[in-house]
C-alpha positions as CSV (number, residue, x, y, z in Angstrom):
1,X,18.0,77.7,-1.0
2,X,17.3,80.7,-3.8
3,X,14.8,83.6,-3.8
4,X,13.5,81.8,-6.4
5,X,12.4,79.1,-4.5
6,X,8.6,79.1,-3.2
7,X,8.2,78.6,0.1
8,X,6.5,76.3,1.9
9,X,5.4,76.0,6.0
10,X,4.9,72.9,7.1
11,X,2.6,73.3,10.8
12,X,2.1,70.4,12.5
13,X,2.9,68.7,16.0
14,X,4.8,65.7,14.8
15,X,8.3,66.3,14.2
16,X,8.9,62.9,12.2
17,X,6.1,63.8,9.8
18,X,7.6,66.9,9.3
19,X,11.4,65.8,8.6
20,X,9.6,63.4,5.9
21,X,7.9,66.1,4.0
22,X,10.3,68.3,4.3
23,X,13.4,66.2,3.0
24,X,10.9,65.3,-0.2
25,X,10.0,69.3,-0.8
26,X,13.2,70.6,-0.1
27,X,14.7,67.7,-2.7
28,X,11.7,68.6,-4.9
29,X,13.0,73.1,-5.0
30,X,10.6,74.0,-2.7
31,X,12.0,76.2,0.2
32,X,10.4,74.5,3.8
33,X,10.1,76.0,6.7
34,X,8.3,74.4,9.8
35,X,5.8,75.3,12.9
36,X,5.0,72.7,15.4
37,X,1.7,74.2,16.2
38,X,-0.4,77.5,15.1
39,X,1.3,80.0,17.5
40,X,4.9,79.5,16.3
41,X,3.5,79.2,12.7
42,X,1.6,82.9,13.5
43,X,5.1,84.6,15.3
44,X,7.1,82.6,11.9
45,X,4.3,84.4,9.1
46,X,5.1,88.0,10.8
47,X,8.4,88.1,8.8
48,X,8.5,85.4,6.3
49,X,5.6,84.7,3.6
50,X,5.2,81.6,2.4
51,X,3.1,80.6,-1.3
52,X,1.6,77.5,0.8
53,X,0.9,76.3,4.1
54,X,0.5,72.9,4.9
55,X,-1.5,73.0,8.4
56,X,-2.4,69.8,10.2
57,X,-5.8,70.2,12.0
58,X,-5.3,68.1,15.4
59,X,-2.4,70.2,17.3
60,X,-1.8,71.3,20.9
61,X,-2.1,74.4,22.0
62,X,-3.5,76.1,18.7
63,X,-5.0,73.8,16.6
64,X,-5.4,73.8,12.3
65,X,-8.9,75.4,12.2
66,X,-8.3,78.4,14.9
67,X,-4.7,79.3,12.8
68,X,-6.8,79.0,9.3
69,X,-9.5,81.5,11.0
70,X,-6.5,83.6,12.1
71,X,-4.5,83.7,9.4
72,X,-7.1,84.7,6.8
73,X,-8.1,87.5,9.5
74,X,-5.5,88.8,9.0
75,X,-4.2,91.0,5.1
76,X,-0.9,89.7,5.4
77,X,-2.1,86.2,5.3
78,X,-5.2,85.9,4.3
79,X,-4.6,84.9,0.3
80,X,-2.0,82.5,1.3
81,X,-2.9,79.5,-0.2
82,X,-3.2,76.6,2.5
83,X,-4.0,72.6,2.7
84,X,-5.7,70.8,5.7
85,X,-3.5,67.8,6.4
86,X,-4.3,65.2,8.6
87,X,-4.0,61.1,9.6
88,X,-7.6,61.1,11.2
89,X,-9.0,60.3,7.7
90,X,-6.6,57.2,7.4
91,X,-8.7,55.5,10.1
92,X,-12.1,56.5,9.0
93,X,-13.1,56.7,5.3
94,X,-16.5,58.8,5.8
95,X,-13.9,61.5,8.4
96,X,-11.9,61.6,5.7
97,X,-15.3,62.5,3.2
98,X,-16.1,65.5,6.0
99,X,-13.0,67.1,6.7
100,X,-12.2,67.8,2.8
101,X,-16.0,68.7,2.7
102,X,-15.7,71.2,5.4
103,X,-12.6,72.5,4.1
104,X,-13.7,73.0,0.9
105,X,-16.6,75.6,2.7
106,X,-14.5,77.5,4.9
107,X,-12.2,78.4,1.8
108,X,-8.7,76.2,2.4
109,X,-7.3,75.4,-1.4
110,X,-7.7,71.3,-0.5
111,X,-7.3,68.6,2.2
112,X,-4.5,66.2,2.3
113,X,-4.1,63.3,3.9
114,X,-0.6,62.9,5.8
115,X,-0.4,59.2,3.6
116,X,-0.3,61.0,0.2
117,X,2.4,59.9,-2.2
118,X,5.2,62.3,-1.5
119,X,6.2,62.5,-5.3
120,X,1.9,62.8,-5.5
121,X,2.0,65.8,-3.2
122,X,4.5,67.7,-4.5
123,X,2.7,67.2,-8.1
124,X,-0.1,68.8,-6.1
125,X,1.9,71.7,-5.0
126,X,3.5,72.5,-8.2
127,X,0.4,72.6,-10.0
128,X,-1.2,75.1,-7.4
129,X,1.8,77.4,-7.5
130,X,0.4,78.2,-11.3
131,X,-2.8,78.7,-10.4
132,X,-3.9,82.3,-9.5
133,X,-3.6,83.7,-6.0
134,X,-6.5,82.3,-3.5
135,X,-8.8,85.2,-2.4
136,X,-11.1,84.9,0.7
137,X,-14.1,87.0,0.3
């Protein structure tokens, strides 16, 4: 791990998803940290800053759309550039047509769903780094 190194937060509630994207980005020279839900990901963004958040909208306790409100609430967060991820979509096509429609609205940089090509994803990723900073209005 460098400075140099963007960072990435991975929130979501299912560890094993998490260890999968995490071994590809970290392999890939992305720095990954991870959140198991929208609380820990909140108490994790007081100190560190990452360029992107991966957020999963179904989790316990604090889910995807309540941390998105909260974090771009907030100055120290709110141009962090951040994907909806989710499996919901896998199951049901027009879902899938909704959430990315809905994310699009409320201002997230794209929606992702958890079955994207790992070497597709981080493609993704790379290619937002260089784009300028996302501002919320």
């Amino acid at each position: 791990m460098t400075e140099n190194q963007p960072k990435v937060l991975i929130v979501d509630d299912d560890v094993n998803f998490r260890n999968i994207w995490k071994i590809k980005l970290s392999t890939s020279g992305f720095d990954v940290l991870e959140a198991e839900n929208g609380k820990v990901a909140l108490e994790i963004l007081k100190t560190i800053k990452p360029d992107i958040i991966l957020l999963d909208i179904m989790m316990p306790e604090m889910d995807g759309i309540e941390t998105f409100f909260a974090l771009k609430d907030n100055p120290e967060t709110k141009n962090i550039k951040i994907f909806f991820i989710t499996s919901m979509d896998d199951l049901n096509e027009e879902l899938g047509k909704y959430h990315k429609q809905i994310a699009g609205e409320i201002g997230a940089v794209d929606y992702l769903r958890k079955a994207t090509d790992l070497n597709q994803l981080v493609d993704i990723l790379k290619n937002n780094l260089n784009q300028p900073d996302q501002q919320t209005t």
